[in-house]
C-alpha positions in Angstrom: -18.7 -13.2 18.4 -14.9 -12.9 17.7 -12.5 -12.0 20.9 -11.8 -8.5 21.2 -7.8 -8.3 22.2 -6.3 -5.3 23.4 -2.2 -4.9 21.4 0.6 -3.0 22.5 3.2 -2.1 20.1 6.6 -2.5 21.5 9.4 -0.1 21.1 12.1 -1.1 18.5 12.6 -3.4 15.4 12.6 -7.0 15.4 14.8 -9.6 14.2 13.8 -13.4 13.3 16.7 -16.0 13.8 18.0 -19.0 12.8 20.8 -21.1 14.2 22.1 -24.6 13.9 20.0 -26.9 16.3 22.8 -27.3 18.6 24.2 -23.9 18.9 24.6 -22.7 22.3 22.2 -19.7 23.2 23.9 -16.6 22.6 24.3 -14.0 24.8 23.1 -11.1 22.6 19.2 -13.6 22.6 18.6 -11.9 25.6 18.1 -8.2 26.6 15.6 -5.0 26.3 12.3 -5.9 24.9 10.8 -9.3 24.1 12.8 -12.0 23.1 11.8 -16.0 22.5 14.4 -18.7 22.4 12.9 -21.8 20.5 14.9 -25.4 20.0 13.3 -28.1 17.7 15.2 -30.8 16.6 15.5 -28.8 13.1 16.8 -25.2 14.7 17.4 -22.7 17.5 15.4 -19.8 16.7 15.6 -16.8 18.2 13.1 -13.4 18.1 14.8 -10.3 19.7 15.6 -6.4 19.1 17.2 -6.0 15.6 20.2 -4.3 17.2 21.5 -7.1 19.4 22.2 -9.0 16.4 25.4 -10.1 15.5 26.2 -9.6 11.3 26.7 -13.1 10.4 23.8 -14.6 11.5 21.1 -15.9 9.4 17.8 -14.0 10.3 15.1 -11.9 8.9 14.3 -8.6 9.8 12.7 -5.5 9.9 9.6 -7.0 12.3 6.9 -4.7 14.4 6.5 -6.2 17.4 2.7 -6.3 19.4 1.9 -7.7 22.5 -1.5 -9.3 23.1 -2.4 -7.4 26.4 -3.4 -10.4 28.8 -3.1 -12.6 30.9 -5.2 -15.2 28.6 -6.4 -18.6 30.4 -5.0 -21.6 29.1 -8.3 -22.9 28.0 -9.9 -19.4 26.9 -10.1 -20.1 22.8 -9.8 -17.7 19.8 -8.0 -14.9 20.8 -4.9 -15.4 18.5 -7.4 -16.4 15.6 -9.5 -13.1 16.0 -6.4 -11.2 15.7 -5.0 -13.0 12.9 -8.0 -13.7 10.7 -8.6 -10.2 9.6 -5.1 -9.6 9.0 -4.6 -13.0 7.2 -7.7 -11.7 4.7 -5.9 -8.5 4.0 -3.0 -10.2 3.1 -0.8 -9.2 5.7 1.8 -11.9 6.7 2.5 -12.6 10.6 4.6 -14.5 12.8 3.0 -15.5 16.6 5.2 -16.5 19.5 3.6 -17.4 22.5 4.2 -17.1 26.6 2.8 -18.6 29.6 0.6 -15.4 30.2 -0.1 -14.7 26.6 1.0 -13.9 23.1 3.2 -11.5 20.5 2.7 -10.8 17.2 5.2 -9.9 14.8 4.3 -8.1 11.4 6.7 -6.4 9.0 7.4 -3.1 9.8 6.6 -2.5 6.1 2.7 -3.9 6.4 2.0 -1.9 10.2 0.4 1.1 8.3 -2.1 -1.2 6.8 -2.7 -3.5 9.7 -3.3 -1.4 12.1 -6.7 0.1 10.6 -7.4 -3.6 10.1 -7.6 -4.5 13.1 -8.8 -1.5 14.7 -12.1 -2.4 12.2 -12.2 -5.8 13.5 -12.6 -4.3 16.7 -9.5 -4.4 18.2 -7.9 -1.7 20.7 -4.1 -0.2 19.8 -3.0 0.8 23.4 
């Protein structure tokens, strides 16, 4: 039997960015709501509220944020796939970061009308 995962949706709109892999971390990357900073050799990518982002930057926007309500064990298995699944068959595009204590999804603010019956039908609790 597939997890069960209780979601939050934050407050706000979400932004997806991308810097140069060795940009300094900005100082608008961090404030109200979530916010990830990621370095790979290839970029700096940062998730955060829409409105601390500077014009300029390269990003994609206009993300729903939802946070997996937790904590999750390290070893516990499934619960990002039974969220995902169902939404992946309806043909509803995400992007997952995850924490030490658990997860976030991001789905277009565009698609959250017809995700959210989706995963309330695959058992899923909107809190």
């Amino acid at each position: 039997m597939a997890a069960r995962v209780r979601l939050a949706r934050l407050a706000g709109a979400y932004t997806v960015c991308r810097l140069d892999p060795s940009s300094p971390i900005p100082g608008w990357a961090d404030g109200e709501g979530f916010s990830s900073i990621s370095r790979s050799d290839d970029e700096l990518s940062i998730v955060c509220r829409a409105e601390r982002v500077p014009a300029g930057v390269r990003q994609d926007g206009g993300w729903a944020c939802y946070k997996f309500i937790g904590p999750f064990a390290f070893d516990e298995t499934g619960i990002v796939s039974a969220v995902i699944g169902p939404l992946s068959a309806a043909g509803i595009g995400i992007f997952v970061v995850s924490t030490f204590d658990g997860d976030h999804m991001l789905i277009k603010q565009r698609d959250v009308e017809r995700a959210e019956p989706v995963l309330a039908a695959a058992g899923h609790a909107l809190v």
